[in-house]
N, C-alpha and C positions, 0 to 999 in steps of 0.2 A: 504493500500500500504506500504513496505516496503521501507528504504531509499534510495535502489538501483534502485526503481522503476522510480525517479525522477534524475535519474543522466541526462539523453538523454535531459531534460526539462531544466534543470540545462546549459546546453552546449550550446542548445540552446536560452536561456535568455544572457548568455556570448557573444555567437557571434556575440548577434544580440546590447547589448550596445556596444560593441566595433566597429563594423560597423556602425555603427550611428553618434560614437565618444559621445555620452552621457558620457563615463567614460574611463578613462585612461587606468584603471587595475582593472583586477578581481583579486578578494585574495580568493583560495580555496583549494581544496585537488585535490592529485596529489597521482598515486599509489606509495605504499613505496617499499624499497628495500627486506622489510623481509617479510613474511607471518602477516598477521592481523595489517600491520602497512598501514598508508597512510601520509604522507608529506605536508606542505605549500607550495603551486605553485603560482607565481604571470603572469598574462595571459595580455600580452598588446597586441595580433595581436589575429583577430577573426578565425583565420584558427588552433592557439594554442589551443580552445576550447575543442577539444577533446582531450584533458589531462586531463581533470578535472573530478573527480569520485566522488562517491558522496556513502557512504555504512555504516555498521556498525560497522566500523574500525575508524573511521571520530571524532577522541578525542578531536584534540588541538583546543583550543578557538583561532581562527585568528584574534579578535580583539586586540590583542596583536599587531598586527603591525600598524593600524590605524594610530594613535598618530606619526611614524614614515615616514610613508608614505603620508602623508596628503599633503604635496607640491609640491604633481606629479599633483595636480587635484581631480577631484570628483570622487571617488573609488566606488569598487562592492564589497560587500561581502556576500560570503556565511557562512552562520549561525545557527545554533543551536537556539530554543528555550534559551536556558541556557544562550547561547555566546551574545543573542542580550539583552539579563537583563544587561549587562555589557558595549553595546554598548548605550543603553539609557543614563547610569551612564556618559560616559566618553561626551557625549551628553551635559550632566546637568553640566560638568563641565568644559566644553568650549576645550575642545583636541580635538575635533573636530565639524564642522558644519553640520546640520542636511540636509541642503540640497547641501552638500558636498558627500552626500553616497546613495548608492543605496542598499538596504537591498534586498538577494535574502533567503526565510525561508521557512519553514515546518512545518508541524506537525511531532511531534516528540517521538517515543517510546521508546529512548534510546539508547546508544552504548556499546559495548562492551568490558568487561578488557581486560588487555591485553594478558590472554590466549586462548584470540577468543572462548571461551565457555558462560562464566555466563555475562551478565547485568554487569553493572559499577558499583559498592557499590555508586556514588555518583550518578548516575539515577533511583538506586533502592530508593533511597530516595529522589528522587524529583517528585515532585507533580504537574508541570509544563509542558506542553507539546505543548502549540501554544504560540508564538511569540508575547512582545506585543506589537513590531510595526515591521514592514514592507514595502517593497514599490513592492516585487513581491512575492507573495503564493504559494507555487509549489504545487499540489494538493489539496485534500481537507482542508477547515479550521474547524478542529473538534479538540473537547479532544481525545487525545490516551489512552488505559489503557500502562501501562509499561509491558513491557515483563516480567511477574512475578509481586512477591506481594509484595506491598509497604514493604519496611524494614525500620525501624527504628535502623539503626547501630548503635546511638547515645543513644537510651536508658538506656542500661544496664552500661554504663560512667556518666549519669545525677542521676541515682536512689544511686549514690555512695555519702558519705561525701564530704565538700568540700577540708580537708585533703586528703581521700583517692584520691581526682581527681586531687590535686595536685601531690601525687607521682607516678599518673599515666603518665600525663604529662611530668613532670618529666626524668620517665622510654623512653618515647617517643624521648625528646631529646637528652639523651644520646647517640641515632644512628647520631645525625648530623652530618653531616663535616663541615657542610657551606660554601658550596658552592653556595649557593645561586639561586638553579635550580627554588625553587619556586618562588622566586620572581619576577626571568626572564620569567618565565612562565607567571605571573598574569599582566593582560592589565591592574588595578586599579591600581599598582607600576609602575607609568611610571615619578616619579621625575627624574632628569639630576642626580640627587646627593644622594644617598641615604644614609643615618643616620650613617650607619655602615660605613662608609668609608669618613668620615671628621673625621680632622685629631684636628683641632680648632673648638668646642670643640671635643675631643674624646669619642666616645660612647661606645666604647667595645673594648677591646683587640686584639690582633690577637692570633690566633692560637686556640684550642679546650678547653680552659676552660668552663664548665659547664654552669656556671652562665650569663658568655657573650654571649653563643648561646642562655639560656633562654630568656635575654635581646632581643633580635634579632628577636625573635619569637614571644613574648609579645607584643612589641612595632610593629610590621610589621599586628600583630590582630587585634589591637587596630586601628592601620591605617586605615586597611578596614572594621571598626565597619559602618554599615549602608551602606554600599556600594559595598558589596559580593557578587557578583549574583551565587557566590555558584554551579559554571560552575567543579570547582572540578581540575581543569589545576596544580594549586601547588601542590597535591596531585598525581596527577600523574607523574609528574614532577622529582620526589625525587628518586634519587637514591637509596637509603637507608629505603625506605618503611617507613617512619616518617608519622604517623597517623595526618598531620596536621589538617582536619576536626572537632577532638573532641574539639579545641579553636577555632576554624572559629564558625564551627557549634554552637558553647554555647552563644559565643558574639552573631551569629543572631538570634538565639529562643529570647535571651535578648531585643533585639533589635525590635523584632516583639509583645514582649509582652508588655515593656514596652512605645513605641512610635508607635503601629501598623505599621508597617514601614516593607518594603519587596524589599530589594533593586534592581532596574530596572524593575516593573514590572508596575508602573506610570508614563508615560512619562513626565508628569504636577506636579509629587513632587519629589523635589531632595531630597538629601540624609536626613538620619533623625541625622545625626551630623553633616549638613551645615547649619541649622536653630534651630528656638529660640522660641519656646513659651510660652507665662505665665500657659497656660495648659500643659505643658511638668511635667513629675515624676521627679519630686527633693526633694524626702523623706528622700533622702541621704546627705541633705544638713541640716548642723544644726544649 
């Protein structure tokens, strides 16, 4: 089945929590104004339901609002494979309660860039396709193949020096503004105050020097070391086609190799930089 096949199933899971009153608001997609876009809709009356679409346009991770929304009551949301790796996380770290939300998911073969032609470069590279938690399954629960052949976009940046992958990075930031679309974008950035913007102590300059957006980027990685679900939103996010991915993507290969660690995909193990074991890799430590 295709994603569009489960919208009707979708509409009706909506109307029928909000008729109930089980949940305050469904958080879902809504058709967008341009061709291959679709919109965050939030649905509080059961007759609103049929707003909600569900296709392979359907990019932005909504658990971005979660964290924001959470004092209306117990929430619905529709989710991605991808999107709910992140709601586990945000789970594990207390922004919201588990039996606070109503998970509506799929199996999942990926979404589309954004010239409504090819796979997502970050669905083409993920491995992921059923949810690993839930509270409604819209169709079957199976692995999907992806629409097309696993790609490894990251290869041909990892087989490089660690120089060369510095000035590749590098090359990367120099399109920033900083504007900060990714970070708005990403549900794991959800401090009141974020680094870049205290003034006591100052962390970074204003305006486009180099160094301060690399500071920004580094530090904003490093953040969400162990706890990426890798849903790919900052990346789509950016104005300016900034390949954030090749530092997301390096920390989590890191991360996966060196503490088996696969952020939101165990609901029973939090992040693998919120814990401490004597068996943990500390070769680096002299």
């Amino acid at each position: 089945m295709k994603m569009k096949d489960y919208q009707e199933e979708i509409r009706k899971k909506a109307a029928e929590l909000l008729e109930s009153g089980e949940v305050a608001m469904v958080i879902g997609y809504g058709a967008g104004s341009l061709p291959h876009r679709t919109m965050p809709i939030f649905i509080e009356k059961p007759d609103q339901a049929e707003k909600l679409v569900l296709n392979e346009f359907c990019n932005n991770n909504l658990s971005v609002y979660l964290s924001r929304l959470k004092d209306l009551g117990k929430l619905a949301i529709v989710a991605k494979p991808c999107d709910v790796r992140t709601i586990v996380g945000l789970i594990n770290e207390k922004q919201i309660e588990r039996d606070q939300l109503h998970i509506i998911s799929f199996s999942c073969s990926g979404v589309k860039d954004k010239d409504g032609e090819h796979l997502s470069p970050v669905c083409g590279h993920c491995e992921i396709s059923l949810p690993p938690i839930y509270d409604t399954l819209i169709g079957e629960e199976k692995q999907l193949e992806k629409k097309g052949e696993f790609i490894d976009r990251y290869a041909e940046f990892d087989a490089l020096s660690p120089q060369e992958r510095w000035d590749v990075i590098k090359g990367e930031m120099e399109k920033c503004i900083r504007c900060y679309a990714c970070r708005n974008a990403c549900p794991m950035c959800y401090c009141e105050e974020c680094f870049v913007e205290r003034s006591l102590p100052k962390w970074v300059g204003e305006g486009s020097e180099l160094t301060d957006t690399m500071i920004f980027h580094i530090v904003r990685a490093l953040h969400a070391a162990g706890r990426c679900g890798e849903c790919g939103a900052c990346e789509r996010a950016c104005p300016m086609g900034v390949k954030l991915g090749l530092l997301t993507n390096r920390i989590n290969a890191d991360i996966l190799e060196l503490f088996q660690h696969k952020a939101g995909t165990d609901p029973e193990k939090p992040g693998a930089m919120a814990t401490f074991e004597l068996e943990d890799y500390n070769d680096f430590i002299k």
